[in-house]
C-alpha positions as CSV (number, residue, x, y, z in Angstrom):
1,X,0.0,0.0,0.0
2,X,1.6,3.7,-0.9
3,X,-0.4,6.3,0.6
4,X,1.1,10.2,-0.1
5,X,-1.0,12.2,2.8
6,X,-1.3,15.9,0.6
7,X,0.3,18.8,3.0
8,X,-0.3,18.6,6.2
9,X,-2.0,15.6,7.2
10,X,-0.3,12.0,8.6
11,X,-1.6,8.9,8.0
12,X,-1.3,7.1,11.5
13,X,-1.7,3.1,12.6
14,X,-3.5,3.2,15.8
15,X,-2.0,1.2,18.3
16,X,-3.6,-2.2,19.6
17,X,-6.6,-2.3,22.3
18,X,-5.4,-2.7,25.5
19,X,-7.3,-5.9,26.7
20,X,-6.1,-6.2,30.2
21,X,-5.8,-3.9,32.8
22,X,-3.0,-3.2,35.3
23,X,-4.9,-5.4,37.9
24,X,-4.8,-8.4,35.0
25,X,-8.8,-7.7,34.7
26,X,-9.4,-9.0,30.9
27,X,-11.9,-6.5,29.1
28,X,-14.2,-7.9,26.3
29,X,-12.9,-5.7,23.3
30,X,-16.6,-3.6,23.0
31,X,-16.0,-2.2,26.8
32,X,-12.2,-1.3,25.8
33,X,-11.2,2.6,25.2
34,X,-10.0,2.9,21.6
35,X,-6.2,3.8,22.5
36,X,-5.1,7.4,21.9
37,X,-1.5,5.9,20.3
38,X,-0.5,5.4,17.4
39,X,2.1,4.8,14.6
40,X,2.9,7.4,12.0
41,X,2.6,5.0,8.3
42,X,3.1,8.8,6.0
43,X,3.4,12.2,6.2
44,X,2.8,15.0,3.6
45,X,5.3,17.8,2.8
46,X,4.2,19.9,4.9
47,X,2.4,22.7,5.7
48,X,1.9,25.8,3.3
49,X,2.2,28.8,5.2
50,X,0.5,32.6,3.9
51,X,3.9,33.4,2.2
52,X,3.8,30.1,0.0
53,X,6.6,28.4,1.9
54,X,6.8,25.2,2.9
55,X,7.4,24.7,6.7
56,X,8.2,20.7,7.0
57,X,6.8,18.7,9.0
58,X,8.1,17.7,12.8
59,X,6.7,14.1,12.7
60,X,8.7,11.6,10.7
61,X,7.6,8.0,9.6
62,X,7.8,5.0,12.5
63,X,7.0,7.8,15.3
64,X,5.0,7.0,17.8
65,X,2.1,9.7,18.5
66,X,0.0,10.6,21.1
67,X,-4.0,12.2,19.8
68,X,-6.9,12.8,20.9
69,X,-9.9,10.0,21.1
70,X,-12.1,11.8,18.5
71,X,-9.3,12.8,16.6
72,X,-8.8,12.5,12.4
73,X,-10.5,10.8,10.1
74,X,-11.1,6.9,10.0
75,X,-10.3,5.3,6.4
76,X,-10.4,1.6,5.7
77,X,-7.8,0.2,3.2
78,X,-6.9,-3.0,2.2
79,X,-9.5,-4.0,5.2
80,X,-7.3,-2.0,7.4
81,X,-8.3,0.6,9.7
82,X,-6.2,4.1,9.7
83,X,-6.3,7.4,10.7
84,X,-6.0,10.4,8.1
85,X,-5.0,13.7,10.2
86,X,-3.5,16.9,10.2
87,X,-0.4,16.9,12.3
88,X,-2.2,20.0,14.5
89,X,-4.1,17.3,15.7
90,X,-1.0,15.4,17.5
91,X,-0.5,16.3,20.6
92,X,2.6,15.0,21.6
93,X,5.4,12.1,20.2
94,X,6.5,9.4,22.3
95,X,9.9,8.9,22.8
96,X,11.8,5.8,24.3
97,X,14.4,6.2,27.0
């Protein structure tokens, strides 16, 4: 699959449903909250600013992203589910220590 997001927008993977919680509790999937992480698959070139420049983008491929619950767009390809957002909507990447 080649997916080319157009200017500001990332595509991103959500992350798996946590099924357990901390106390080893197993939730049925339905009563899960959908998880507000995710992978970035592709980002666009970036956003066009008043001027007509170009200001990149500060997410890069294989990051992992924190979002909102309600955020982006859902789109189904290849019978998979992703997210289609603008990177305004990203609150924050996660970084590994």
């Amino acid at each position: 699959m080649n997916l080319r997001p157009l200017h500001d927008r990332v595509i991103v993977k959500r992350l798996d449903i946590e099924t357990k919680t901390a106390s080893g509790i197993v939730l049925p999937e339905a009563a899960a909250e959908k998880p507000d992480q995710g992978e970035v698959l592709a980002i666009g070139n970036g956003k066009i600013l008043e001027d007509g420049k170009v200001r990149p983008l500060a997410v890069k491929v294989g990051d992992r992203v924190l979002f909102g619950k309600y955020a982006g767009q859902v789109v189904k390809i290849e019978g998979e589910e992703l997210l289609v957002m603008r990177e305004e909507d990203l609150f924050a990447v996660v970084e590994s220590k």
